[in-house]
N, C-alpha and C positions, 0 to 999 in steps of 0.2 A: 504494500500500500504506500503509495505515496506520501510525503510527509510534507504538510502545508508553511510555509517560509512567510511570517508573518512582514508583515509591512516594515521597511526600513526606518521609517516613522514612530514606530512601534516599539520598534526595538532600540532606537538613541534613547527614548523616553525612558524605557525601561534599565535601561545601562546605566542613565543620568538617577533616576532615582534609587537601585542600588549601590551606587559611587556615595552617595548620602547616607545613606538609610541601610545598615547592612538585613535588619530585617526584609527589605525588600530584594535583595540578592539574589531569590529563588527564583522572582519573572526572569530575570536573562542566563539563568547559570545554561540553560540547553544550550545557548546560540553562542556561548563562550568557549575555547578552542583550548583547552588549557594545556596541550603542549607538552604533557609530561607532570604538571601541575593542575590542582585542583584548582576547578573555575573560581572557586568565592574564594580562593585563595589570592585568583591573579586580579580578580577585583578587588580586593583589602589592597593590595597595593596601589591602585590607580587611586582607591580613596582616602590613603595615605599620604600619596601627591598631592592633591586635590584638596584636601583639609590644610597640609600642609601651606602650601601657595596663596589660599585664601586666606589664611592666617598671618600668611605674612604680608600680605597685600595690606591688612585691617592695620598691620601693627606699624608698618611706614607712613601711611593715612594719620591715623591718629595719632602718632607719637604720645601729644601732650598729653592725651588722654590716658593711655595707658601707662605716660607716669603717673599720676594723679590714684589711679586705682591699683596699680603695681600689678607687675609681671602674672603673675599668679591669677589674678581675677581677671585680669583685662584677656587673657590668654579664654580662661572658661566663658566669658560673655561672647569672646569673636564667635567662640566653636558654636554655642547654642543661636550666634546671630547666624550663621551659615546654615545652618541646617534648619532653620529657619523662614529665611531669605534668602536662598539661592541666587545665582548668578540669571539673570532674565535675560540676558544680552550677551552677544563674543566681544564685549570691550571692556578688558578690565578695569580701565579708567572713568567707567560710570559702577565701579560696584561698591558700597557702603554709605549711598544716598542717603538709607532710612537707619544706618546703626546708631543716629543719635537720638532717634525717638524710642527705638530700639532698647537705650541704655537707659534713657528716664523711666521705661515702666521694668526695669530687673529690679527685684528689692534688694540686693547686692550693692547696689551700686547709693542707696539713699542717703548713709552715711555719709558719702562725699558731695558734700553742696555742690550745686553750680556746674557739675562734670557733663552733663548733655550739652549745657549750653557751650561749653569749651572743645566738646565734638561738633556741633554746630557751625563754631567757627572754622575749624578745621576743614569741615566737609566745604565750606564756604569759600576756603582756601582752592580746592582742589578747581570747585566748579570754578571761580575766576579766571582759575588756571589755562581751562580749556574753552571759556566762553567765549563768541565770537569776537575777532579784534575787532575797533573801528575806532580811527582817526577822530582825538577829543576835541572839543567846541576852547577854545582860547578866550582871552581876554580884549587879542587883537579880532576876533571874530564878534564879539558883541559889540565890541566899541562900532561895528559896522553901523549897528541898529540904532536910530534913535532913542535916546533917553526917555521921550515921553510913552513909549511903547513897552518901555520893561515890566511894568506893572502887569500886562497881556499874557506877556511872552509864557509859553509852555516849554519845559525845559527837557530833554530825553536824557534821562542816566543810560551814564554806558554800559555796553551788555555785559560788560565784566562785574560791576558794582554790586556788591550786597551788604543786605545793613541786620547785623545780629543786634538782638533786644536781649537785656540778660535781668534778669532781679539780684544779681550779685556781681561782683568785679573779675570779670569774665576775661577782659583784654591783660588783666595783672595776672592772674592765674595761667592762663597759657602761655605768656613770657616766662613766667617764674618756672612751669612745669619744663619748657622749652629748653631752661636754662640746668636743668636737673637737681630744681632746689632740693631741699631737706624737707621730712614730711611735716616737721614745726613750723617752717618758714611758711610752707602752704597752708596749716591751718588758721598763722594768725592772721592770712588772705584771706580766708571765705569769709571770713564777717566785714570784708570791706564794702563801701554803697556798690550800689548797682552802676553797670558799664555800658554802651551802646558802643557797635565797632563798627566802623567801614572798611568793607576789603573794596580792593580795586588793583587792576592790573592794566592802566593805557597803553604800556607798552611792551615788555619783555619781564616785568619784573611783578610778582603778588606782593601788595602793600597791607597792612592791617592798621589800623589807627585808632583809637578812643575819639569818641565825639559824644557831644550834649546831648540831652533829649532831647531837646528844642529841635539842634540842626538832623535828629533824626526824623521828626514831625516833619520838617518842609522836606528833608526829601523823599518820603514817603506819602504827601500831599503831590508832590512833582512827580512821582513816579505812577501814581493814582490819574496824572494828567491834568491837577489843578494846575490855572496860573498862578506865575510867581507872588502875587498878591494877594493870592485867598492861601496859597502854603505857607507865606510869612506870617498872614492873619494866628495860624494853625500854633505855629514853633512859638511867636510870640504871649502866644495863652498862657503855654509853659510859662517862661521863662520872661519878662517883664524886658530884665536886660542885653535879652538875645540881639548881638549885630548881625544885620541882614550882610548888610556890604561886605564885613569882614570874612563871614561864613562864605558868599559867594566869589569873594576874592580867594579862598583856601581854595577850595571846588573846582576854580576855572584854573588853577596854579596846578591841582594835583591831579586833573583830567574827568572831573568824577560825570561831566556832562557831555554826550556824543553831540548833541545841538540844540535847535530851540526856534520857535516859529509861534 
């Protein structure tokens, strides 16, 4: 009798989900060739690899992070985010999108304040990294426009920018983790105020920086598509004392806008 050769399709999925999951090993151990070797034997190896590689993909990603939580635990949160959250995509360079929402709900991890939003940044890091370029908006680029128009104007952040919200001192902690402080130094961190961070990358280079709340309001008001005049309304609420000019002079220096119409 003929023996029916299941669909190719069929079979990656089922290869893919034994390389995870050794209880599922049994769907493909027939269509596995083992060579002198037992099939879920030469599968424990590929998923040896495989765990491997994702694990260390997770751990050059996050560095900061897994200082902050140390070797040990950062190592068992990768493994349960992987088997998990599997790889979706052949690009390693989108994979760990979601290990920071990932890490807020592990109760492992509660002890350490602040530690998702410090993967946040991180992951925040990576996508700037790869975000599309484009050529940022100048200062000799406004000075184009009329003055009595800036109040209009709608400003586009550039595709690299991203602005992390933290309730703790988020941008202090991933310098200090970065820096491979002591784990004293980092606890007399977490009770510092709260931080907002802007990443940006105009050019060749990922920048991180601490910014106000205020200048996070207007540019999250500008990025929503307000004009400059109902976003200044916004960051103004906060903060009484907020400079529009001066923030907007920082911004057009450090590329944070591709243009504005």
């Amino acid at each position: 009798m003929r023996t029916l050769v299941p669909p190719l399709r069929e079979v990656q999925a089922a290869f893919a989900a034994g390389v995870l999951d050794p209880s599922l090993a049994g769907r493909i151990a027939g269509a596995i060739d083992g060579d002198g070797m037992a099939p879920d034997r030469r599968l424990a190896i590929y998923r040896n690899n495989t765990l491997t590689s994702l694990r260390g993909l997770l751990e050059r990603t996050f560095r900061a992070t897994r200082h902050l939580l140390g070797e040990e635990r950062f190592a068992g949160i990768a493994l349960a985010f992987i088997h998990s959250a599997p790889p979706d995509r052949p690009q390693l360079a989108a994979y760990g999108a979601g290990f920071s929402g990932f890490l807020e709900g592990w109760a492992e991890a509660g002890p350490l304040a602040h530690v998702g939003d410090v993967a946040r940044l991180e992951w925040a890091r990576e996508e700037a990294y790869y975000a599309a370029d484009a050529p940022p908006l100048s200062a000799t680029d406004l000075a184009e426009i009329p003055i009595e128009r800036y109040a209009e104007l709608r400003f586009r952040l550039h595709p690299t920018l991203r602005l992390i919200r933290s309730a703790g001192p988020v941008f202090a902690l991933w310098q200090a983790a970065n820096a491979d402080s002591a784990e004293e130094d980092l606890t007399a961190l977490r009770n510092g105020r709260p931080e907002q961070v802007l990443v940006l990358r105009p050019e060749m280079t990922v920048t991180a920086r601490p910014i106000s709340a205020a200048d996070l309001l207007l540019l999250e008001g500008l990025r929503a598509g307000l004009p400059l005049a109902e976003a200044a309304v916004r960051a103004q609420a906060a903060d009484a004392g907020f400079e529009l000019q001066a923030a907007l002079a920082l911004h057009l220096a450090g590329g944070s806008f591709a243009g504005c119409g």
